[in-house]
N, C-alpha and C positions, 0 to 999 in steps of 0.2 A: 569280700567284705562280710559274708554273711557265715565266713569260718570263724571268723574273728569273735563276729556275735555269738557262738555256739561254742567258742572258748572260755567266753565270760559267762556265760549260761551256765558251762559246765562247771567252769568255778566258784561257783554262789554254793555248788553242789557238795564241793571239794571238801577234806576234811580244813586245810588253809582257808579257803573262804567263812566255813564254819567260826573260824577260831576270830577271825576277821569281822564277824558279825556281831559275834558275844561281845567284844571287846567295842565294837560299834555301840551299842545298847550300854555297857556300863559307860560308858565314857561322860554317858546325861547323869549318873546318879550325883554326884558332887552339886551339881547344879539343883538339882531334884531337894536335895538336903538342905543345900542354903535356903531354897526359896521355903520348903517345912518351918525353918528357923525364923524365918523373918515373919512369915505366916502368925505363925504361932505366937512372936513375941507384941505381934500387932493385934492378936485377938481376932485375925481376919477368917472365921469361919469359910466362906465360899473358897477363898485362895487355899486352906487347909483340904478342902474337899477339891480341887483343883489338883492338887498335889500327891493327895491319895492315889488319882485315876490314874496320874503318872504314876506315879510308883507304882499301880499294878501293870500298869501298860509295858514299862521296864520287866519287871519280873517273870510277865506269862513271855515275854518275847526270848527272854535269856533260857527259860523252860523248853521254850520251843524249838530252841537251837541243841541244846544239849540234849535235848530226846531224840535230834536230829544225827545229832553226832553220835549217839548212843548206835542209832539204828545201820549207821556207815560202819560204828564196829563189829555189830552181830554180823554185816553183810561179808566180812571179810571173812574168808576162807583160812587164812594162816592163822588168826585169830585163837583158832582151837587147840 
């Protein structure tokens, strides 16, 4: 059992896992956008500011995958 767990470990690591996560994180932006819209069109400041945190919370995480991803490329020897 505990290879299994060290398979999935390793693939959160993976470049696939990577691409897997990105696509995880945009998946809320849609939703992120309607709720901005309805926000907005309601005048509902706190939901506006609600909507902001998400949407950075979205963005530093998509950041933090692709720097991730970045660093799997420098890691790679053929790369060069």
């Amino acid at each position: 059992m505990s290879s299994k767990l060290q398979k999935a470990k390793g693939f959160k690591k993976s470049r696939a896992g990577l691409y897997f996560s990105i696509a995880g994180s945009l998946i809320s932006v849609p939703g992120t956008v309607k709720r901005a819209k309805e926000a907005r069109k309601e005048g509902d400041t706190l939901q506006l500011i609600d909507v902001a945190v998400s949407a950075a919370g979205i963005v530093t995480g998509v950041v933090l995958l692709v720097r991730e991803l970045r660093r799997l490329d420098s890691d790679d020897i053929l790369a060069d």
